[in-house]
C-alpha positions as CSV (number, residue, x, y, z in Angstrom):
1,X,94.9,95.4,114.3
2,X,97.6,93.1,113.6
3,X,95.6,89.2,114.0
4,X,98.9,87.7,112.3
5,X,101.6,90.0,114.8
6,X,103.5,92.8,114.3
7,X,106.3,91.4,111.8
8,X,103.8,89.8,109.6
9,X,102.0,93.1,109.2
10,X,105.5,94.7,108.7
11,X,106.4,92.0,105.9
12,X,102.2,92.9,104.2
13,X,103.7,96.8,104.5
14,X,107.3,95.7,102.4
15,X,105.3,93.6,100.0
16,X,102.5,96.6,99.5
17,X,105.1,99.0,98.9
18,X,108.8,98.5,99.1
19,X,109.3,102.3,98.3
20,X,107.0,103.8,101.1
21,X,108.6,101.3,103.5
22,X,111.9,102.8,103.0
23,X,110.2,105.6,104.9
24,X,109.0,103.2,107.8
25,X,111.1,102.0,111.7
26,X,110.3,99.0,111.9
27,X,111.1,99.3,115.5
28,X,107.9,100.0,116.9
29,X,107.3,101.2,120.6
30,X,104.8,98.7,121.4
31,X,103.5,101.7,124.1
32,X,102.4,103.8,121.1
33,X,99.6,101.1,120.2
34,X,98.1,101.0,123.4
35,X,97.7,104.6,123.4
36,X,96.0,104.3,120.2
37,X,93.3,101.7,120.8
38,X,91.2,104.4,123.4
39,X,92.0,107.6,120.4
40,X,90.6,105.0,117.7
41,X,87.1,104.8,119.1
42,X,86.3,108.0,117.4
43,X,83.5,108.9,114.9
44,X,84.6,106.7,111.9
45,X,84.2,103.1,113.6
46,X,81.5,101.3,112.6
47,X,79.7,102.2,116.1
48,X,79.6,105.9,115.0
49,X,79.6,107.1,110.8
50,X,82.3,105.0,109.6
51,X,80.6,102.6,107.5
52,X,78.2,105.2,106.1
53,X,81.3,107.7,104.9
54,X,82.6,104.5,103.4
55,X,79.3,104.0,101.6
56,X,79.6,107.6,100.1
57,X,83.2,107.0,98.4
58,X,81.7,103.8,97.0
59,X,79.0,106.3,95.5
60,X,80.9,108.3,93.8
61,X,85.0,108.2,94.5
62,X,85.7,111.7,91.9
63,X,82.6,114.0,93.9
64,X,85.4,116.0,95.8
65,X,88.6,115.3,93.1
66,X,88.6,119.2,92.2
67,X,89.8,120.0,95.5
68,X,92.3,117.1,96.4
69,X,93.5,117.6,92.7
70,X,94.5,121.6,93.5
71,X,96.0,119.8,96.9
72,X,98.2,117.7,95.1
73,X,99.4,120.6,92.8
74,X,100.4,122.7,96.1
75,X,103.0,119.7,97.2
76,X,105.4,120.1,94.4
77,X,107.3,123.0,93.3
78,X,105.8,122.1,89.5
79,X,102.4,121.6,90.8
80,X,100.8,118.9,89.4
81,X,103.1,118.7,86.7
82,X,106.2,117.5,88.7
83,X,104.1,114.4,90.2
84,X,105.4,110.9,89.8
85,X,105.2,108.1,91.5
86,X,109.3,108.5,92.8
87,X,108.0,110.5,95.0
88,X,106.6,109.7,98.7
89,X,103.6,111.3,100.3
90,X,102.3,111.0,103.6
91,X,98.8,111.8,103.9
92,X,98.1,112.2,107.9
93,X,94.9,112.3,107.8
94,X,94.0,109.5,105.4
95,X,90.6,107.6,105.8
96,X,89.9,104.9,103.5
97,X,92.7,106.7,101.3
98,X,90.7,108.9,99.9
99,X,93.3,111.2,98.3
100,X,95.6,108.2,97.0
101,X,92.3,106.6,95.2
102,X,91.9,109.8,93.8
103,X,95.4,110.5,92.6
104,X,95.9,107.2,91.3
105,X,92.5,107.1,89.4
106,X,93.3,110.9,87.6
107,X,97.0,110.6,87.2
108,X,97.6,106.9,86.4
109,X,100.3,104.6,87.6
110,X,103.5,106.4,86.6
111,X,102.4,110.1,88.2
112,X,100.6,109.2,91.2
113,X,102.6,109.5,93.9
114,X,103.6,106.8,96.7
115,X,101.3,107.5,99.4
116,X,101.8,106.5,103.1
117,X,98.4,106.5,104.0
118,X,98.2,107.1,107.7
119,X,95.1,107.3,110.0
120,X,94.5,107.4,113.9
121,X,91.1,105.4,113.0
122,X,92.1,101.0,113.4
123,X,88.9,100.3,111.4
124,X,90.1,102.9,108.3
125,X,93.6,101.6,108.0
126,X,91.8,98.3,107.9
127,X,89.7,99.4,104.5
128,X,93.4,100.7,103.4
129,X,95.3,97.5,103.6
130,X,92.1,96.0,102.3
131,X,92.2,97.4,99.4
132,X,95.8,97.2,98.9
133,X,96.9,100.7,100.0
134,X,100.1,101.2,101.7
135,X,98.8,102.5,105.1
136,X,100.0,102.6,108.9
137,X,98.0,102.7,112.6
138,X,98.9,106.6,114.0
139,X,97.9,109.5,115.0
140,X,98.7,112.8,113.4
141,X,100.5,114.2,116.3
142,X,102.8,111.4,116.4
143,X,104.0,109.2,113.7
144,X,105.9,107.2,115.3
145,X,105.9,105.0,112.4
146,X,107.8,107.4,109.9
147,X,111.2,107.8,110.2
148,X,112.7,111.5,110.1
149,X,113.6,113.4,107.1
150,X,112.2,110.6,105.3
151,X,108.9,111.8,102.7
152,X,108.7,114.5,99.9
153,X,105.5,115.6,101.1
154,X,102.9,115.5,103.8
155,X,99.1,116.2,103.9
156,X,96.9,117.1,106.2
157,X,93.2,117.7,104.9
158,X,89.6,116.4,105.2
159,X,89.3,116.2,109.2
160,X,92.1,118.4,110.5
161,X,89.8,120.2,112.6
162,X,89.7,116.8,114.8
163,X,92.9,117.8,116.2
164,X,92.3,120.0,119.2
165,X,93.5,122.8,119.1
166,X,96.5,122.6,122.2
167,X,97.8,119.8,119.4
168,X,98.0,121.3,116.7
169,X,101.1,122.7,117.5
170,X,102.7,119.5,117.6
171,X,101.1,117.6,114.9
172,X,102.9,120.7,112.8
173,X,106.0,120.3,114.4
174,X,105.6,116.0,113.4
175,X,104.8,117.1,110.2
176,X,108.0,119.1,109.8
177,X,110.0,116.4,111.5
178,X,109.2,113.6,109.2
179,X,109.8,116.0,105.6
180,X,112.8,115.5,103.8
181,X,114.5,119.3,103.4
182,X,112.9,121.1,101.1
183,X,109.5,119.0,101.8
184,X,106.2,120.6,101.3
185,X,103.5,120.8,104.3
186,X,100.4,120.8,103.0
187,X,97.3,121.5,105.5
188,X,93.5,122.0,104.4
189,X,90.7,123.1,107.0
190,X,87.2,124.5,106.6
191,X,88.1,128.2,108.1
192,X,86.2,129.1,111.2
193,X,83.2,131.0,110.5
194,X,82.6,129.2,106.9
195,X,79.3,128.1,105.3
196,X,80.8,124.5,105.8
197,X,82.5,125.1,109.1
198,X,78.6,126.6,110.2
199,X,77.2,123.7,108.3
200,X,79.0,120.8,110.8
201,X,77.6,123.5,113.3
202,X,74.4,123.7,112.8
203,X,73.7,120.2,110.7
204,X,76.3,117.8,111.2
205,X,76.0,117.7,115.1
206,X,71.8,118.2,114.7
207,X,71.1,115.5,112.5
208,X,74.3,112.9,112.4
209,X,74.4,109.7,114.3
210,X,77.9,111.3,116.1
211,X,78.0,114.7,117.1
212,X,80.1,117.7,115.2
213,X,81.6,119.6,117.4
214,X,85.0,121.0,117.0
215,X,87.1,123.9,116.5
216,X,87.9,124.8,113.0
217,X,91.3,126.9,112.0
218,X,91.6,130.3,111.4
219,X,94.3,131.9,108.5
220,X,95.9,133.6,111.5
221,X,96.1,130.4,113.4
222,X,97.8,128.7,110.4
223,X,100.1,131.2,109.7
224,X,101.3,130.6,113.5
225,X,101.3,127.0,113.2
226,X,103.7,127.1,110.1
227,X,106.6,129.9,111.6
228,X,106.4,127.9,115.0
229,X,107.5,124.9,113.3
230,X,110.0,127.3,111.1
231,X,108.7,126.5,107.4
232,X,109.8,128.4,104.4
233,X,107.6,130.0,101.6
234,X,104.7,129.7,103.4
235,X,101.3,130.8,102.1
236,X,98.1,130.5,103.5
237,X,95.0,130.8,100.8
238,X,91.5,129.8,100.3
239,X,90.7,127.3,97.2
240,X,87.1,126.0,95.8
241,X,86.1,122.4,97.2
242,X,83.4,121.4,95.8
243,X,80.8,118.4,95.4
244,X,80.2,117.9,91.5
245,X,77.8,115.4,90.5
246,X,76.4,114.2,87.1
247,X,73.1,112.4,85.8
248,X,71.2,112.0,82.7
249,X,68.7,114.5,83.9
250,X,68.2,117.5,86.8
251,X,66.5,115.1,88.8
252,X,69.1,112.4,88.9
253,X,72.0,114.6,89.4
254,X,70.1,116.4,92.6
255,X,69.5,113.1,93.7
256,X,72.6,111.4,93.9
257,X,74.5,114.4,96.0
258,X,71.8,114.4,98.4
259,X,72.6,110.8,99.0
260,X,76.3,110.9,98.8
261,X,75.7,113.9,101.5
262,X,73.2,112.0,103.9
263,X,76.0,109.0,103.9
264,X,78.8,111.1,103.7
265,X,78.1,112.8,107.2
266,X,76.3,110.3,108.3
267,X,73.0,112.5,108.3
268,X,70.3,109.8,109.6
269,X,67.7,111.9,111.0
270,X,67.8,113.3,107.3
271,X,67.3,109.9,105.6
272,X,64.5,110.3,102.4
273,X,64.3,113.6,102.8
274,X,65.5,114.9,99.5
275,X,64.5,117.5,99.5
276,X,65.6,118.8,102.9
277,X,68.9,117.9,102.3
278,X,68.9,120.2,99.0
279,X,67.1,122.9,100.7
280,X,69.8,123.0,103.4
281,X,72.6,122.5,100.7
282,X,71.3,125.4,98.8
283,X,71.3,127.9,102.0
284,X,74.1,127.1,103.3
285,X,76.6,126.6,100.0
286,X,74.7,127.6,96.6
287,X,73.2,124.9,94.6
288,X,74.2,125.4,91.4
289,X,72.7,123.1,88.1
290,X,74.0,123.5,84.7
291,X,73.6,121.0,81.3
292,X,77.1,120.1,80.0
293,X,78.3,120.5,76.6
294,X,77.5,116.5,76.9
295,X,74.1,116.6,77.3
296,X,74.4,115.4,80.9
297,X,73.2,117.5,84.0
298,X,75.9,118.6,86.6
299,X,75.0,119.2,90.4
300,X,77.5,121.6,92.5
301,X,77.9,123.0,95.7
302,X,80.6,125.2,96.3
303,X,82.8,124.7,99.7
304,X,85.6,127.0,100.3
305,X,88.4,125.4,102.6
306,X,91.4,127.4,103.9
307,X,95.3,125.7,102.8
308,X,98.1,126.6,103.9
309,X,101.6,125.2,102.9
310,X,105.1,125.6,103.5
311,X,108.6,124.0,102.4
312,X,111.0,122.6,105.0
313,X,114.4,124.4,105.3
């Protein structure tokens, strides 16, 4: 992870961002990295779906922006209106930096937030710095790089069912820990019993290269989560996710989202199988083709995830 040591990657982090590194201890436990080398061999490595998720953000980085969009809007008091790049968010759970590609490409230089990207996978905080991103090695349930009270706003979407469930309780609690007062918690999951949480079910771990098989959250189970770690104002609601594509024609619009999908989760046993994949898109979520007021053709499938959120007293 760090082929030029520790400090030089600390000095990469200053230079990247010397806002978000106001946020950082530089005194790392060395202890905390070797932990993490045996919790990074997960799913998104190049050995399991990693470079194949990668692949589908290259395809199309604005398929899922309606939903991180409505994200964003729940971690300010003003929604989406009160973001600006003053601000520091930690997204947990970050990827490639998904969220922060996404923010930055919508809302522009001066209203995207500062994002900490933060991600328990070595080989996706690798794509971050990459690509220029602000992003730190660690896991959700302790970042150990962040100091306390120190961000406006943390995430945690787009894989939080990965956390088993006796951690979740804690990664909650780190969440809290790290938030400025007055910080807003933001936490996304597909709910238990979901068309998408059934999909990873029933497709995912049939047809993927890595198997699908965890525990998603329940509103009940948020609502817990949040008054263990004593937020204020919390809600717990269900918002529209979807994948939105576009083409020239029907044809091209169906196709592309059957690809982004196959890459996305990594569906190789579904590979050229167009129509499978839409078939199974269709049961499962509704798929939905309209002509826009453009002339273009818009693909849609409509996932429902579960957010809750709260403020830190």
């Amino acid at each position: 992870m760090f082929p030029d040591g520790i400090e030089a990657h600390i000095a990469c982090l200053k230079e990247i961002s010397p806002l978000a590194f106001k946020a950082i201890e530089p005194r790392i436990a060395r202890e905390s990295f070797d932990c993490l080398a045996d919790l990074s061999r997960n799913e998104f490595t190049l050995e399991g779906r990693g470079s194949e998720y990668l692949d589908s953000i290259q395809l199309s980085l604005l398929a899922r922006s309606e939903g991180v969009m409505d994200l964003l809007g729940k971690m300010h008091p003003d929604g989406r209106d009160g973001l600006c790049s003053s601000l520091i968010f930690c997204d947990l759970l970050a990827g490639d930096g998904y969220v922060n590609k996404v923010a930055h490409r919508l809302l522009g230089e001066a209203r995207c937030p500062t994002f900490i990207n933060s991600d328990v996978s070595q080989f996706m905080v690798d794509r971050c710095i990459r690509d220029g991103l602000f992003a730190i090695w660690q896991g959700a349930t302790d970042p150990f790089w962040i100091r306390d009270g120190s961000v406006d706003g943390v995430l945690m979407a787009y894989g939080t069912h990965h956390i088993p469930r006796a951690q979740r309780a804690t990664a909650v609690r780190a969440a809290a820990r790290i938030l400025r007062p007055s910080g807003i918690f933001v936490l996304h999951d597909f709910e238990e019993g979901s068309p998408t949480a059934r999909w990873f079910a029933d497709v995912v771990s049939t047809h993927s290269v890595t198997p699908h098989d965890y525990p998603h959250f329940t509103a009940g189970e948020m609502l817990d989560l949040f008054a263990a770690a004593e937020f204020d104002d919390v809600t717990v609601q269900r918002i529209t996710d979807p994948f939105v594509f576009h083409g020239g024609d029907e044809e091209s619009a169906l196709q592309v989202l059957a690809e982004y999908v196959v890459k996305m989760y990594g569906l190789e046993q579904l590979r050229s199988r167009t129509q499978r994949v839409l078939a199974l898109l269709d049961e499962y979520f509704g798929l939905v083709v309209t002509q826009t007021a453009h002339g273009e053709f818009e693909a849609r499938i409509t996932r429902n995830a579960l957010v809750g959120s709260g403020r830190r007293v």
